[in-house]
C-alpha positions as CSV (number, residue, x, y, z in Angstrom):
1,X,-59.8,138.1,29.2
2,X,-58.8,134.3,27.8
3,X,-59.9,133.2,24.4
4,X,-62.9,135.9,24.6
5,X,-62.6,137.2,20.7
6,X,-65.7,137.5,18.5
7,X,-65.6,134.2,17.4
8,X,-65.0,132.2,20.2
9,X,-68.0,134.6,21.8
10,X,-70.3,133.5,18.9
11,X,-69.0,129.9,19.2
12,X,-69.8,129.5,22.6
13,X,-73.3,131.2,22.8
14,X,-74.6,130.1,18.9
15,X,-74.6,133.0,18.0
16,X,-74.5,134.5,14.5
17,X,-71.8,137.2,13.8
18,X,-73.3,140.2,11.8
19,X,-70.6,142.6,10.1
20,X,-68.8,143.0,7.0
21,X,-66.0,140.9,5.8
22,X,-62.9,143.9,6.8
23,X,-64.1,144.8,10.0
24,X,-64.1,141.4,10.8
25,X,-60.9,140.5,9.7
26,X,-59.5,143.8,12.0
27,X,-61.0,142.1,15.1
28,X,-60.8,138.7,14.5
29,X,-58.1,138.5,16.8
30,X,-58.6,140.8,18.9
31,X,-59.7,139.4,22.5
32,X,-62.5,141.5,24.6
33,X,-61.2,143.3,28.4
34,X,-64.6,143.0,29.7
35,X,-68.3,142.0,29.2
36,X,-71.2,144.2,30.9
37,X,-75.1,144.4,30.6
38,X,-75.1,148.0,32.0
39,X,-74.0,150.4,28.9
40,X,-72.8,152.9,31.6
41,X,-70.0,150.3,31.9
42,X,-68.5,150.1,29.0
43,X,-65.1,151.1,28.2
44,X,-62.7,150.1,25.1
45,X,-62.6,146.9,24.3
46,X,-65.8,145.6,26.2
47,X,-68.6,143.5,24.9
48,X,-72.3,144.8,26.0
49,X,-75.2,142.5,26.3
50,X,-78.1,144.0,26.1
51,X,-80.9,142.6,28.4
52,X,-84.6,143.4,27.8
53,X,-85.9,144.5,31.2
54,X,-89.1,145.0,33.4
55,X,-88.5,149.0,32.5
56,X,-85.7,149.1,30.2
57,X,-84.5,147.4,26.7
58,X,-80.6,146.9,26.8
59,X,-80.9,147.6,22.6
60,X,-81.2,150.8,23.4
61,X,-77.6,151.5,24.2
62,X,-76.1,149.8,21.2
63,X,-75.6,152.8,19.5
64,X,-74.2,154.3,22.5
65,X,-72.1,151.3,23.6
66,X,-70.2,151.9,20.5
67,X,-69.4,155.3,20.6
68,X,-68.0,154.3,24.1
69,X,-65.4,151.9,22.6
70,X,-67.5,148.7,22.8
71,X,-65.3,146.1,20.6
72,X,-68.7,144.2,19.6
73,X,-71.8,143.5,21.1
74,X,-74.9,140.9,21.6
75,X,-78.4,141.1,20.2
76,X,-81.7,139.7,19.8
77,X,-82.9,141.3,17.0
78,X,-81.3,142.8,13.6
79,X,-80.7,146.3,14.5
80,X,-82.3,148.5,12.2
81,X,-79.2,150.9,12.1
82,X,-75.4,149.6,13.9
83,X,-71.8,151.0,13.9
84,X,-70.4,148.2,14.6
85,X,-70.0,144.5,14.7
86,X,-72.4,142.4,16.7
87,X,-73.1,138.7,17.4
88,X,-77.0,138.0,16.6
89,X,-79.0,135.7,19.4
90,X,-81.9,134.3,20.4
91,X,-82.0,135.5,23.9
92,X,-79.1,137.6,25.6
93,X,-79.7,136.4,29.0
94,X,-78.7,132.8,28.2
95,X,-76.2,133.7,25.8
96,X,-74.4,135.6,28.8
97,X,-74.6,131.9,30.8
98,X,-73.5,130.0,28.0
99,X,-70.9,132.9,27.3
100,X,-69.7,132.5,31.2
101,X,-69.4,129.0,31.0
102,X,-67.3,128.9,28.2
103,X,-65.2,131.2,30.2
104,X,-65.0,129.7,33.1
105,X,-63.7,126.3,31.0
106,X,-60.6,128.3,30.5
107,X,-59.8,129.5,34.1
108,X,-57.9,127.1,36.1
109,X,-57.8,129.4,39.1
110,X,-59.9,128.1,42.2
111,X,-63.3,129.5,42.0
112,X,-65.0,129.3,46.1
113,X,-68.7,129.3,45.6
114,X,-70.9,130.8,48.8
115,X,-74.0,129.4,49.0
116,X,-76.9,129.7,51.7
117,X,-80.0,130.9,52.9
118,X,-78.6,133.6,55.2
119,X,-75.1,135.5,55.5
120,X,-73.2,135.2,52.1
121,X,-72.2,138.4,51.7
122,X,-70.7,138.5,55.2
123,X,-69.4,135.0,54.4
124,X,-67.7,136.1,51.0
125,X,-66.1,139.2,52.7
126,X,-64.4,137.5,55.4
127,X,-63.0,134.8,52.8
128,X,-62.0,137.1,50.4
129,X,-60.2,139.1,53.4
130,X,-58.5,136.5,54.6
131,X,-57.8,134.8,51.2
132,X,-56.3,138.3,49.9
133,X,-53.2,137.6,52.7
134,X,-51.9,135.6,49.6
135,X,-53.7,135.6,46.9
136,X,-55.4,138.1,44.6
137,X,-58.9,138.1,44.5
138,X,-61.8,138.9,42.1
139,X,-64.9,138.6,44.4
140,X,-68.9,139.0,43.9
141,X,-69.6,143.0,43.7
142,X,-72.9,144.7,45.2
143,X,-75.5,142.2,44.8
144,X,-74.5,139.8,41.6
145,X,-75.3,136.7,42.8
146,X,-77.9,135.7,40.4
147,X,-78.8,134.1,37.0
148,X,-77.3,137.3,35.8
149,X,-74.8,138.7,38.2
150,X,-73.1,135.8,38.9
151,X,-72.1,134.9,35.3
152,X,-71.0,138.9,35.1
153,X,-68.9,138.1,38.2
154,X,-67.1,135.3,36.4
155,X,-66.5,137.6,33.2
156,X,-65.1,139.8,35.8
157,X,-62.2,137.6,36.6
158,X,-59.2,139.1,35.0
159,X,-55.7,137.3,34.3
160,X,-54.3,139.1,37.4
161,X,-56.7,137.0,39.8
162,X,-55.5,134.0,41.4
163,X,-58.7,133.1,43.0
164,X,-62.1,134.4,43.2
165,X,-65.1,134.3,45.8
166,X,-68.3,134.3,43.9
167,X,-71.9,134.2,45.7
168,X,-74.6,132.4,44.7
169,X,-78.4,133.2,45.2
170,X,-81.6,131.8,44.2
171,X,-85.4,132.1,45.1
172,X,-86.6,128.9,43.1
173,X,-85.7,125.1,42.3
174,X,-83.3,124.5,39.2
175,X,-82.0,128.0,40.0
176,X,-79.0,126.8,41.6
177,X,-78.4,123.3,39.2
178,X,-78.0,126.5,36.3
179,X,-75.4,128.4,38.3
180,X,-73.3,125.6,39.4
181,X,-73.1,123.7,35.6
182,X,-72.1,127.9,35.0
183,X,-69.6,128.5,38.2
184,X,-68.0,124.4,38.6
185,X,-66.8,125.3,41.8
186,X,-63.5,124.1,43.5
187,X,-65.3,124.7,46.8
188,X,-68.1,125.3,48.3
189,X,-68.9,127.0,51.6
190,X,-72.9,126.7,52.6
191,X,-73.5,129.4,55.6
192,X,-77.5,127.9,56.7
193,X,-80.5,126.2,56.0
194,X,-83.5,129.2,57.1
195,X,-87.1,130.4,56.1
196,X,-86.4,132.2,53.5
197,X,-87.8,132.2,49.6
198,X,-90.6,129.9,51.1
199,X,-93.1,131.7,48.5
200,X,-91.2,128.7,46.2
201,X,-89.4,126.6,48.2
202,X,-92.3,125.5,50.9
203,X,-90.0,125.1,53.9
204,X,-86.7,124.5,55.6
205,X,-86.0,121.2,53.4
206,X,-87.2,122.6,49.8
207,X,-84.5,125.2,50.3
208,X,-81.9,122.4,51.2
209,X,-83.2,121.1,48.0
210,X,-82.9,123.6,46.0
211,X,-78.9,125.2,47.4
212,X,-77.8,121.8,47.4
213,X,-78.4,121.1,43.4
214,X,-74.8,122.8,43.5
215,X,-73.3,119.8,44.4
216,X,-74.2,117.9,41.1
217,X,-71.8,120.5,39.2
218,X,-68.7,120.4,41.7
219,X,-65.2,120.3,40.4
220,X,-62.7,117.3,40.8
221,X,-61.5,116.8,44.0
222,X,-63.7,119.4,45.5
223,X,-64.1,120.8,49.1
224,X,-67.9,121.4,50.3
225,X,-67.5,123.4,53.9
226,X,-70.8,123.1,55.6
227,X,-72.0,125.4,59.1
228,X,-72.8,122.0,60.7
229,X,-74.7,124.1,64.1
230,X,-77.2,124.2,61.1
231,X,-79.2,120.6,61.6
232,X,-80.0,120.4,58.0
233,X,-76.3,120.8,56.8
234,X,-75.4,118.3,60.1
235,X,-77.5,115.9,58.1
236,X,-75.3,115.8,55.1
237,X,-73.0,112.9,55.5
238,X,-71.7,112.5,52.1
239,X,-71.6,114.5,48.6
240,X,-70.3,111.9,45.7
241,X,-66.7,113.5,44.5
242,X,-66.1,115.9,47.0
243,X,-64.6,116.0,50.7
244,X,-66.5,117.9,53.3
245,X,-65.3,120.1,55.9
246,X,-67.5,121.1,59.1
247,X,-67.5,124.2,61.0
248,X,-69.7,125.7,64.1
249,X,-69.3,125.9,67.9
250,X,-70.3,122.6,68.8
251,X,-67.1,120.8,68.8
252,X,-66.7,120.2,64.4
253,X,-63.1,119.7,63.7
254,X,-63.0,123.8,62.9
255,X,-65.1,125.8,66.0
256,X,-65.4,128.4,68.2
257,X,-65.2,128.9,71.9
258,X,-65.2,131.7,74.4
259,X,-67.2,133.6,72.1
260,X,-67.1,137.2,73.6
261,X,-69.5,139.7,72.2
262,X,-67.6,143.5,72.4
263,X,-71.0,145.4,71.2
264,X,-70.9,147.3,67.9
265,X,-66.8,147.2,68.5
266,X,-66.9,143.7,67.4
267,X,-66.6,140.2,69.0
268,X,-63.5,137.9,70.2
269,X,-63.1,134.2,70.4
270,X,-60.7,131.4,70.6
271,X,-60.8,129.2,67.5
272,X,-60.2,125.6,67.4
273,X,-58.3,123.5,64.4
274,X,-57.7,120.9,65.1
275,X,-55.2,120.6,68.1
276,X,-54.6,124.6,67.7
277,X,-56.1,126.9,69.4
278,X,-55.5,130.6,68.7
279,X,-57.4,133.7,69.4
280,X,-59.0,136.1,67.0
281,X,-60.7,139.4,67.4
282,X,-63.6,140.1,64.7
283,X,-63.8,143.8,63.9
284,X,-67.4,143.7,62.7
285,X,-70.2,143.4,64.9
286,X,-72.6,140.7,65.7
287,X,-72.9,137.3,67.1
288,X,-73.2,136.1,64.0
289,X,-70.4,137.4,62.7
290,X,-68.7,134.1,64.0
291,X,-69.8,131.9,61.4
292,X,-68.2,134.4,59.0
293,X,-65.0,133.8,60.6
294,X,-65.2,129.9,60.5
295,X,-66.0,129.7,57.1
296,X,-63.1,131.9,56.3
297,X,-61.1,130.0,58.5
298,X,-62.0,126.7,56.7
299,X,-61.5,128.1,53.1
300,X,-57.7,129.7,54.6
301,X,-56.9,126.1,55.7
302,X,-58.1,124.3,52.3
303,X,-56.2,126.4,50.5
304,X,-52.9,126.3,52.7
305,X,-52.2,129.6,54.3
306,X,-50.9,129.9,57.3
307,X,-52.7,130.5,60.8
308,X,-51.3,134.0,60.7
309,X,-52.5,135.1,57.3
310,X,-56.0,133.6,58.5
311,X,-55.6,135.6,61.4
312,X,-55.0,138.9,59.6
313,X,-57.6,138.6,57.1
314,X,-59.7,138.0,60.0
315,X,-58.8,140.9,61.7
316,X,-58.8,143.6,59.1
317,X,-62.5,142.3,57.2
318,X,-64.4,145.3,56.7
319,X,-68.4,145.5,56.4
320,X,-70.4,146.6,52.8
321,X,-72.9,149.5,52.5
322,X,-76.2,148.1,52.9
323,X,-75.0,145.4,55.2
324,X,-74.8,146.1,58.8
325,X,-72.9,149.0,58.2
326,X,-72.1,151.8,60.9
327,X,-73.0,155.5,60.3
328,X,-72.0,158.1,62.4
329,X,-74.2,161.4,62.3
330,X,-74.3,164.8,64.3
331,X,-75.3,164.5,68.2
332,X,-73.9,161.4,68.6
333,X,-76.7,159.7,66.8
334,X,-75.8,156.0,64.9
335,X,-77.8,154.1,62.1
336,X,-77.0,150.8,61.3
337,X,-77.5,150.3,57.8
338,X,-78.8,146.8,57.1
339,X,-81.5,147.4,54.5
340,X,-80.6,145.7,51.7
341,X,-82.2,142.6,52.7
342,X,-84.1,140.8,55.4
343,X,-85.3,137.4,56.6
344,X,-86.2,136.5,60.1
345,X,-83.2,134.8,60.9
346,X,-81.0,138.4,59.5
347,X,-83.5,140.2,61.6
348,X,-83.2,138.8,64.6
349,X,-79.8,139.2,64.6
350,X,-79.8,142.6,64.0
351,X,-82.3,143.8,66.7
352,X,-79.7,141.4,69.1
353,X,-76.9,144.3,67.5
354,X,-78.6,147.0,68.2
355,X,-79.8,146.1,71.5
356,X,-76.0,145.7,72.5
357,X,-76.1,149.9,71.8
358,X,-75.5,151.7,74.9
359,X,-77.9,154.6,73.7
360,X,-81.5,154.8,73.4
361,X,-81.9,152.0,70.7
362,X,-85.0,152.5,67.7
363,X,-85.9,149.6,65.3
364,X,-87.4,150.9,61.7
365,X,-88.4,147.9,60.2
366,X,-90.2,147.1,57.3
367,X,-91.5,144.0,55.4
368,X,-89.9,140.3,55.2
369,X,-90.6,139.2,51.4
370,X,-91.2,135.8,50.0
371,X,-92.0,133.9,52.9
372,X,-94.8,132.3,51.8
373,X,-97.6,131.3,53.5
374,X,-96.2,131.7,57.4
375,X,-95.3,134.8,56.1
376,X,-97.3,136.8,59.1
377,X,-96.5,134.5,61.5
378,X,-92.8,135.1,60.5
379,X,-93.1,138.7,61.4
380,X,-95.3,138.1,64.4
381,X,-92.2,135.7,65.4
382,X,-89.6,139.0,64.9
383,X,-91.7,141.0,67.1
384,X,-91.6,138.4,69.9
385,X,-88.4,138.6,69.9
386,X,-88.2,141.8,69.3
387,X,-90.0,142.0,72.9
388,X,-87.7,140.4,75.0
389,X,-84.9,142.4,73.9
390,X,-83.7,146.5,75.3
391,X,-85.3,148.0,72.4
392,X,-86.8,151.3,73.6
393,X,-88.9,152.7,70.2
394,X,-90.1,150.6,67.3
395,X,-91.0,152.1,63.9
396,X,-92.6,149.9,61.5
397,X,-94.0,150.5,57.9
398,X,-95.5,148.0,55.7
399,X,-98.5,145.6,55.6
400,X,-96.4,142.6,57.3
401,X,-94.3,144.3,59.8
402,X,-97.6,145.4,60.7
403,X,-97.6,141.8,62.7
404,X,-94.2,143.0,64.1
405,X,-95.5,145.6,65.5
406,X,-99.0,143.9,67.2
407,X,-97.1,141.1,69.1
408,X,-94.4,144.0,70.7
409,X,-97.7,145.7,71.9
410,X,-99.3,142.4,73.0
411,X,-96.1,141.6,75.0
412,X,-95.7,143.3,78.2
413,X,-92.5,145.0,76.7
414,X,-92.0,148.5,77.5
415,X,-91.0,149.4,73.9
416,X,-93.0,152.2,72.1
417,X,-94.4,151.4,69.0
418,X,-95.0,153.6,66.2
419,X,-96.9,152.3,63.2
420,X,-96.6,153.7,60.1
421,X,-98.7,152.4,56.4
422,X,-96.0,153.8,54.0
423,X,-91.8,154.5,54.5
424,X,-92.6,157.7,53.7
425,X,-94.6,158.2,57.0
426,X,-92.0,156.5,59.2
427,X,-88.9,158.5,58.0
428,X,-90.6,161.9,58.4
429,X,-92.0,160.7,61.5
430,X,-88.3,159.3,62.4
431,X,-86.2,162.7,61.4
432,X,-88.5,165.1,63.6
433,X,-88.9,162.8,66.7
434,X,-85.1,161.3,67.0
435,X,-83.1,162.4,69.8
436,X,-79.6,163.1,70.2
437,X,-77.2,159.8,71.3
438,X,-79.9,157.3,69.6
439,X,-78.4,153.9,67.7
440,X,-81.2,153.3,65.1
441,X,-81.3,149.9,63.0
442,X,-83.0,150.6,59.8
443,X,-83.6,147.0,58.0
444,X,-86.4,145.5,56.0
445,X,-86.4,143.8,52.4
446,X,-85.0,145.3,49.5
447,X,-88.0,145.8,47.7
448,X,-89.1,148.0,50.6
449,X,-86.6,150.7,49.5
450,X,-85.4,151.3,53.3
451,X,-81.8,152.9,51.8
452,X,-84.2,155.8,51.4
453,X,-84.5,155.9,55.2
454,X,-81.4,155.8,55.7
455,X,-80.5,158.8,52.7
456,X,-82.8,160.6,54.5
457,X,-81.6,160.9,58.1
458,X,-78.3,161.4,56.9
459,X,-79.8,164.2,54.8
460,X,-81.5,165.6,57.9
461,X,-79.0,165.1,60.3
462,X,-76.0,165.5,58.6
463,X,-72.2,163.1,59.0
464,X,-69.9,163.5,62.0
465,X,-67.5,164.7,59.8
466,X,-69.6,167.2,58.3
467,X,-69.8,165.4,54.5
């Protein structure tokens, strides 16, 4: 890491360094490999943070961090016994910001921020794909895209990377005006505008409020690439200090046509820069998937490749666990793993997946979170949809997708609906009833624990290749 020795820590967080006069003068110099707030992470020469949790105080682990080679770490309070040096705080969390800000001062690598309500994960896989033709690439990991996890992400950036594709995510206003003063970024790709977080944000235009107070912390000469087939990024005609780029399938200067869907093999479509028109094959399924592909496209062209390493990035992007991810069990049977999170827009698009299956095709959803006070109307919305789709079986559990559920049996779909109070109920239910050849999409909000679903059919059931 650059410049990250105890001082310059201390220095950059106000923080007080605790320790006696040799050790300090044996590390003074001596620059940190890594900063983590999970003590199972630590290895020699890291710095630990400890953060006082819901369940869990990070102080703790000091002791532990130490015996696991931690070079020095954070704290709030005066420990009342320590092996080592540590830098004394008032509160870790924003010492870690102020800590990742001061580190990001010293980068001069480009750092792509993904923004949006819908789609950044995808979004930041297909860049980083693509972007990894020439460059190499320090990108967001499992879900650090908050107040937290995005700072981490930045401390993760080693002196090997050349760029790096960090995600940002909020739930509330000034959420995003603290990552971007944190992240600066060189440019920014937003993927949508959608219903989602409206327990803070009240509707479609608080959350352009809210993503958009990333533009008040842009670097010079920045890029902002907007998903203009989204009509609240269309209405963004100008952002002070930066130039914008458009993509979508309406004719933007970077879009899509011919748009082919393949099923769960993926989707193929001629893209458009441009007086260029080439043809691209997406290995991941969805319709959606598209937008993925422009954005990547975009970020390839801002940052000079060539049509061809675009292309191949394109081409080999791979999916992430959690996020509409293919597993293939015993008698043919497939689950598509989208549980980690859900919104109506992300669940939409995954009942229009599944209902490209060839099989006999099962929904187990669960509930939609912070959507505020349409938040049943949301659902009810899903399950019209849901309706007039070739969905055969629907398994719901949960109070909301209880609303899912009602407006599937008050359409004149032939769907059967099974209705369910807890997850427990629906997987059991789901593992004895399942039949052999059946494409099942398990996908509700995170805080509904669905993965467990999906651990347990693959329990049950067992892999195709026997694991």
């Amino acid at each position: 890491m650059i410049n990250m020795t105890i001082e310059a820590v201390a220095d950059a967080c106000g923080g007080e360094i605790v320790c006696d006069p040799k050790t300090l003068d044996a590390i003074r110099h001596v620059e940190a490999m890594g900063v983590v707030t999970d003590n199972r992470k630590v290895k020699e020469k890291f710095v630990f943070i400890p953060i006082v949790g819901k369940r869990v105080d990070g102080h703790s682990f000091i002791d532990q961090a130490f015996k696991d080679g931690a070079l020095f770490v954070l704290s709030e309070r005066r420990p009342e016994s320590c092996d080592g040096p540590y830098v004394l705080v008032e509160h870790s969390e924003d010492a870690l910001k102020r800590i990742a800000a001061y580190y990001r001062r010293q980068l001069s690598i480009p750092i792509i921020g993904v923004v949006g309500s819908v789609g950044k994960t995808g979004t930041k896989e297909m860049i980083a794909s693509v972007l990894s033709q020439r460059f190499s690439v320090c990108k967001t990991e499992g879900n650090l895209n908050n107040e937290i996890g995005m700072p981490l992400t930045l401390l993760s950036i080693g002196p090997e990377h050349e760029v790096a594709v960090v995600e940002m995510g909020i739930s509330n206003f000034g959420e995003m005006h603290r990552l971007g003063e944190i992240a600066r970024p060189n440019i920014v790709v937003m993927t949508n505008i959608e219903r989602c977080h409206l327990e803070f944000l009240h509707d479609r235009d608080g959350v352009l409020r809210a993503k958009s107070e990333v533009f008040d912390h842009l670097s010079e000469n920045a890029a902002v690439i907007l998903n203009t087939d989204d009509d609240k990024l269309a209405s963004i005609t100008e952002i002070p200090g930066a130039k914008i780029w458009r993509f979508g399938t309406k004719g933007q200067p970077i879009w899509a046509s011919d748009i082919q869907s393949e099923g769960l093999f993926g989707l193929k479509a001629s893209i458009h820069t441009g007086s260029d028109i080439w043809t691209v094959e997406i290995p991941l399924p969805g319709e959606h998937r598209i937008y993925h592909a422009l954005a990547a496209v975009a970020v390839g062209l801002a940052l000079k490749l060539s049509m061809e390493q675009i292309r191949k990035g394109i081409e080999s992007a791979s999916g992430v666990l959690g996020r509409t991810n293919f597993i293939q069990l015993k008698n043919g049977i497939t689950i598509i793993d989208d549980c980690y999170n859900a919104s109506p827009l992300s669940m939409k698009a995954g009942l229009k997946l599944l209902s490209h299956a060839n099989t006999r095709r099962i929904a187990a959803l669960g509930d939609m979170g912070e959507l505020g006070e349409e938040e049943r109307a949301l659902h009810w919305e899903v399950g019209e949809y849901l309706a007039d789709l070739n969905i055969d079986e629907l398994y719901t559990a949960g109070v909301l997708a209880k609303e899912i559920a009602a407006a599937v049996e008050a359409s004149d779909s032939s769907c059967v609906v099974h209705v369910f109070d807890t997850r427990d109920a629906l997987e059991a239910a789901l593992v004895c009833s399942i039949e052999p050849g059946s494409t099942i999409l398990v996908k509700a909000s995170h805080f509904m624990g669905f993965s467990k679903v999906v651990g347990t059919l693959v329990a049950n059931i067992g892999r195709e290749n026997g694991e």
